[in-house]
C-alpha positions in Angstrom: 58.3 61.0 -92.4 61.0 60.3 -89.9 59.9 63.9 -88.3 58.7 62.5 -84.4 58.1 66.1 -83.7 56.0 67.0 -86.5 53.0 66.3 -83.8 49.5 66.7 -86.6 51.1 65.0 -89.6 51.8 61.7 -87.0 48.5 62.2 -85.5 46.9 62.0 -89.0 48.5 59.0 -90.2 47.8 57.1 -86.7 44.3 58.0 -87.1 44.1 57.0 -91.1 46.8 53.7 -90.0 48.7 54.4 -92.7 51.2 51.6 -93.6 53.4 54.0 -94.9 54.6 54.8 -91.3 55.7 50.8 -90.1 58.9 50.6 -89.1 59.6 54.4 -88.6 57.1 55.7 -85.6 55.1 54.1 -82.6 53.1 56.0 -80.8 52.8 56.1 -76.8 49.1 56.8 -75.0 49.8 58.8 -72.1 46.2 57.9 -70.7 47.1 54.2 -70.6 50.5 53.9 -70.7 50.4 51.2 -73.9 52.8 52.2 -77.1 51.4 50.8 -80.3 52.2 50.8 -84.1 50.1 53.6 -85.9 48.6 50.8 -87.8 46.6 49.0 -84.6 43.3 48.7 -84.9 43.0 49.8 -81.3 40.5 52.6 -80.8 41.9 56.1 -81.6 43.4 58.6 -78.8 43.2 61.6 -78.3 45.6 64.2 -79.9 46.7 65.6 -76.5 47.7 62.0 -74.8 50.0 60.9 -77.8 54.0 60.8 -78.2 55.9 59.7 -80.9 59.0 57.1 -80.8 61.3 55.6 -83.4 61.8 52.2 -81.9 60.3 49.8 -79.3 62.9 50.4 -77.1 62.5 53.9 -76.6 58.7 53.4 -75.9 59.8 51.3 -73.4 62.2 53.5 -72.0 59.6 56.0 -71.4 57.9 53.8 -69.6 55.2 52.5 -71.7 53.7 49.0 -72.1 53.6 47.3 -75.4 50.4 46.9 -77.3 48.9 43.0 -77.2 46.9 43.7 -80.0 49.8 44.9 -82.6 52.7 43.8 -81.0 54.9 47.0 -81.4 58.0 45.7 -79.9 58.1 42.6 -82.5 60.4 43.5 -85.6 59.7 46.5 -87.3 61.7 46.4 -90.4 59.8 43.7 -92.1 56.8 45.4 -91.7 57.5 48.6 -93.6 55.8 48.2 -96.8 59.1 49.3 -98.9 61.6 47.2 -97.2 59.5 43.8 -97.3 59.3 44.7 -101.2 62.8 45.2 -101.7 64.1 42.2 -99.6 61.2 40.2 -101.6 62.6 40.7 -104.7 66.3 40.1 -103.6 65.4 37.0 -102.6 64.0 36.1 -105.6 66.7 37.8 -107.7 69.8 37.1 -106.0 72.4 37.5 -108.8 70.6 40.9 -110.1 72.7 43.6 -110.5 71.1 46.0 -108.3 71.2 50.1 -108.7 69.5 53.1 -108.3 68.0 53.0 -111.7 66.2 49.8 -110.5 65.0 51.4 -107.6 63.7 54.7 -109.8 62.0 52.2 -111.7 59.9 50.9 -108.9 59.1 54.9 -108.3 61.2 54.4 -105.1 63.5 57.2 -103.8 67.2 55.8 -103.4 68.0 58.1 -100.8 64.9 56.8 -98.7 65.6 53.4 -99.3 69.1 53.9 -98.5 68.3 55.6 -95.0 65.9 52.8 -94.4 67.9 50.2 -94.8 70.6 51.3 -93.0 68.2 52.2 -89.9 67.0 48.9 -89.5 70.2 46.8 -90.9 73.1 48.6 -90.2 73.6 48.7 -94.2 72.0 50.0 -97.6 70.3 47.5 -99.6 72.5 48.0 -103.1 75.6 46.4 -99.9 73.0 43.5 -98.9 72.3 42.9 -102.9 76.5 43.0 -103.2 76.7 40.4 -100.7 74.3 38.3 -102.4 76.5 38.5 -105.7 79.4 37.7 -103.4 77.9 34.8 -101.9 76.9 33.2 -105.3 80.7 33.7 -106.7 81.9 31.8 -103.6 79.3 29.4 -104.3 81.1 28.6 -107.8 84.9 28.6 -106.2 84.1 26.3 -103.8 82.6 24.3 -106.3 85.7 24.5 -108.3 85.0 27.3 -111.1 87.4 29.1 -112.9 87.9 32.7 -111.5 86.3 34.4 -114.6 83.2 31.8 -113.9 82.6 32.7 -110.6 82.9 36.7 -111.4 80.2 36.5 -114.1 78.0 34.7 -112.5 78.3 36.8 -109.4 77.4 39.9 -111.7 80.2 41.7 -111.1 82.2 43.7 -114.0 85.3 42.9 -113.4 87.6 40.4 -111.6 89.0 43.0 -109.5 85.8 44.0 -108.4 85.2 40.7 -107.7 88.6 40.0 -105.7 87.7 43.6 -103.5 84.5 42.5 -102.4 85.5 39.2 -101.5 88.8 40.3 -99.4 86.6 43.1 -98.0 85.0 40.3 -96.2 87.7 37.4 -96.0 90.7 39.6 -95.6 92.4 37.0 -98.1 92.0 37.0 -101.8 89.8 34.5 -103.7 93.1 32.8 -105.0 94.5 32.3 -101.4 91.3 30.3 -100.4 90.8 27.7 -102.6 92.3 24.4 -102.6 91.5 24.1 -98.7 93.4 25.2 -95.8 93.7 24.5 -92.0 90.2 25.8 -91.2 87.4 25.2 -93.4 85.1 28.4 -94.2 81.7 28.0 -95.8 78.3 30.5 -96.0 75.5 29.5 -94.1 71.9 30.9 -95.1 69.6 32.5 -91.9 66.2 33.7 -92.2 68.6 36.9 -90.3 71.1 36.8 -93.2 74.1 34.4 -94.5 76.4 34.0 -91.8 80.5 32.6 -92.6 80.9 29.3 -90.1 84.8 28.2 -90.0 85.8 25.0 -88.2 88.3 22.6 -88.2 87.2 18.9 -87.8 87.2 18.7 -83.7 85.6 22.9 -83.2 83.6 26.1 -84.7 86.3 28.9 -84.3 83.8 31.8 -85.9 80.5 32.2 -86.7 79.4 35.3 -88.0 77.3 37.6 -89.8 78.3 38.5 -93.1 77.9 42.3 -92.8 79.4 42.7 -89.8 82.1 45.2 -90.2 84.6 43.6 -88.1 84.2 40.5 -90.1 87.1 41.1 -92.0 89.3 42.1 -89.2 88.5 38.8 -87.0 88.7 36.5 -89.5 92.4 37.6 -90.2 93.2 37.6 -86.4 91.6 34.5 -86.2 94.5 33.2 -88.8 97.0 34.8 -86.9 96.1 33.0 -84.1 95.7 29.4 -85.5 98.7 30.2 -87.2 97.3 29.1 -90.4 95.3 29.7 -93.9 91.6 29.8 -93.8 90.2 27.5 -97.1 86.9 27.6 -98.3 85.4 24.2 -97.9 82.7 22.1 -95.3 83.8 19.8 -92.7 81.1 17.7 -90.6 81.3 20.7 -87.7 80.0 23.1 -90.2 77.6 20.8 -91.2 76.8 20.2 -87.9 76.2 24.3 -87.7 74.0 24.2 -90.2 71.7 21.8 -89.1 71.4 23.4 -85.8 70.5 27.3 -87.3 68.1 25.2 -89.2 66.3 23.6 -85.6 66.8 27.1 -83.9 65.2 29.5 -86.3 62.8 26.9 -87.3 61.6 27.3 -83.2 62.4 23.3 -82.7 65.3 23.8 -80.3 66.2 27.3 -78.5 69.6 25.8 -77.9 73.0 25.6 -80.2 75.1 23.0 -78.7 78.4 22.9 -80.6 82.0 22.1 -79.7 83.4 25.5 -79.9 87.0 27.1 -79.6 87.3 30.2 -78.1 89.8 32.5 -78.5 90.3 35.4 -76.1 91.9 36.4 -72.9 91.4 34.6 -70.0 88.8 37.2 -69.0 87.0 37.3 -72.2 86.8 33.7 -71.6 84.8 33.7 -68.3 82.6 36.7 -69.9 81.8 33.9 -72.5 81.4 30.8 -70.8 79.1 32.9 -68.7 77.2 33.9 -72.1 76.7 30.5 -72.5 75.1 29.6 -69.1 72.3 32.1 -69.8 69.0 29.7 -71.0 67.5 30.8 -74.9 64.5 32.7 -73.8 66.0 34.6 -70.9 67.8 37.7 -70.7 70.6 39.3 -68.5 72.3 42.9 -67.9 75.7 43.8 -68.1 75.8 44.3 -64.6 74.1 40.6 -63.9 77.0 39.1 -65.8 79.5 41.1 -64.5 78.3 40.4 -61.0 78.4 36.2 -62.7 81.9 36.4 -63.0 82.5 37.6 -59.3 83.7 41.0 -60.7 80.8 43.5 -60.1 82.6 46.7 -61.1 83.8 45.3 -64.7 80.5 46.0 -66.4 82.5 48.1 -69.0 85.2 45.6 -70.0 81.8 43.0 -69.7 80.5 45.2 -72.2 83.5 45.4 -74.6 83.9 40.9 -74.0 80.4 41.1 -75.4 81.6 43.1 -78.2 84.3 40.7 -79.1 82.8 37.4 -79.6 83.0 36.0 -82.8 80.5 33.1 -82.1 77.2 34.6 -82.7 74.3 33.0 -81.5 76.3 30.0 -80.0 78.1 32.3 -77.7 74.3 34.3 -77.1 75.8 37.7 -76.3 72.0 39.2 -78.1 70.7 37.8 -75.0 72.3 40.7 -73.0 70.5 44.1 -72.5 70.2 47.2 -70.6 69.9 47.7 -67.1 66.3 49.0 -67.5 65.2 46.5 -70.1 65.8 48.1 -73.3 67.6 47.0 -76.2 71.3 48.0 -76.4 74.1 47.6 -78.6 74.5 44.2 -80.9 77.6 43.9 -83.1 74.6 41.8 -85.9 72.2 45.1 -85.7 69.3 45.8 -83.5 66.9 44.7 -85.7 68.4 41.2 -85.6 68.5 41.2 -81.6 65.0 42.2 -81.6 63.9 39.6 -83.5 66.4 36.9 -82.1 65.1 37.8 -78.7 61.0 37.3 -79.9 62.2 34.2 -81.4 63.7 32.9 -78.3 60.7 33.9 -76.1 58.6 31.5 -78.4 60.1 28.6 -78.0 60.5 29.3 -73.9 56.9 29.7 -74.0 56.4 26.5 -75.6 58.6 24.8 -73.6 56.9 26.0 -70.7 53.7 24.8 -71.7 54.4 21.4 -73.1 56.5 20.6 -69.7 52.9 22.0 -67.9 50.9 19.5 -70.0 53.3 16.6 -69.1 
């Protein structure tokens, strides 16, 4: 199915609109220039004028327009007809076990889902069910649970299952992060994922997506640096984080004003401030910021500042794309800039138009 050169069996399913195909091929008209899903309702073209893409960006790159009708450069995982089912039913079964047994069960091949997932999240969907677990156990520490407690109810089979996954993701063992510590830590839910705030009572220090892979790594250079123990537990800053996720995905407030500490060279710093200077809606280029910061020629070490922030969404380095307009690398997965991006240009738009009204 992924085949984009396998030219009649694409043509076939854009002419039936077969469902089966969201989220893995867009097609690109030739005679108009316009790149739609191969579900549009748009009238047919011809054979000879199509060519196939994996992603919005790559349409785009070719130079084609996106459809206004189906809205192919919106996100594209949710609308695959496997993935909406799966991420369904782990929302509605958070402490399940998950396995490939389950997944033969619902007549669903785990080395398709597995590929899926991983194309549009960065990560298989038995590692997003794990996290789940994982996020219900710290749930019942932080409530104050025996260790044994928080390991069954998290489904896992043993404690030192339980103590991996969790230091996977802390880089500390459960046992080192209860009872408080110098900088509170505490899951926050997204409609993009949970995501681990840690504060103090004056600053956010890290905000971050839970399956980031450098998770682990920045929140034990982040303890270095404070020269401290990170303790599960809320403070009013997190609190404070919470509410304002809530107001920005809910499309009330495109902005996240927070007292934040950043930590990172003085150059890193600039690259950051600058991050922050760029308005929800609107979009820069490496070279734009670069140029910012009065040093034109850094667009690389721009690039690799971007890649270092640990204050997703606050710091807004998804607002930050290529040269030519396409989407490029984000540390919290395409699929997430993609739709952080659409959600952004939303609330410009209504901005715009209420401040035309008035």
């Amino acid at each position: 199915m992924r085949d984009l050169t396998d030219h009649d069996r694409l043509y076939t399913a854009l002419l039936a609109r077969d469902p089966a195909y969201e989220g893995l091929a867009l097609v690109g008209v030739t005679s108009t220039g316009i790149f739609c899903r191969l579900t549009c309702p748009a009238r047919k073209p011809l054979a000879r004028n199509c060519r196939w893409f994996a992603t919005a960006a790559q349409a785009q790159a070719a130079g084609f327009r996106p459809c206004l009708r189906c809205k192919p450069q919106g996100p594209q995982a949710e609308a695959h007809p496997v993935i909406a089912d799966l991420t369904r039913a782990l929302t509605d079964q958070p402490a399940h076990r998950w396995s490939e047994a389950d997944l033969v069960a619902r007549r669903l091949d785990p080395s398709t889902v597995r590929r899926l997932f991983r194309q549009h999240y960065g990560q298989s969907f038995l590692q997003m069910a794990r996290s789940a677990r994982l996020r219900l156990g710290m749930a019942r520490l932080h409530q104050g649970d025996a260790m044994i407690e928080a390991q069954l109810d998290s489904r896992f089979d043993s404690a030192s299952g339980f103590r991996q996954a969790f230091r996977a993701l802390f880089g500390h063992a459960p046992h080192q992060m209860r009872g408080g510590g110098d900088l509170g830590a505490d899951w926050i839910d997204t409609p993009l994922g949970g995501m681990i705030a840690i504060a103090d009572d004056q600053a956010l220090h890290l905000l971050e997506f839970v399956d980031r892979k450098a998770l682990p790594q920045g929140l034990r250079r982040l303890s270095g640096l404070v020269t401290g123990r990170i303790g599960l537990g809320r403070n009013g800053i997190i609190d404070r984080t919470e509410a304002a996720l809530e107001g920005f995905f809910a499309g009330r407030d495109g902005r996240l004003d927070l007292p934040v500490r950043m930590h990172g060279t003085p150059f890193q710093l600039r690259v950051w401030q600058e991050l922050r200077a760029i308005g929800p809606g609107r979009t820069r280029s490496y070279g734009q910021l670069a140029a910012a910061i009065g040093q034109p020629a850094a667009v690389r070490a721009v690039a690799r500042a971007n890649g270092a922030n640990r204050l997703a969404l606050v710091v807004p380095c998804h607002r930050v794309i290529g040269a030519d307009g396409t989407m490029t690398g984000y540390a919290g997965g395409l699929w997430r800039k993609e739709k952080l991006i659409a959600l952004e240009a939303a609330w410009r738009d209504g901005a715009t138009e209420m401040a035309d009204k008035a």
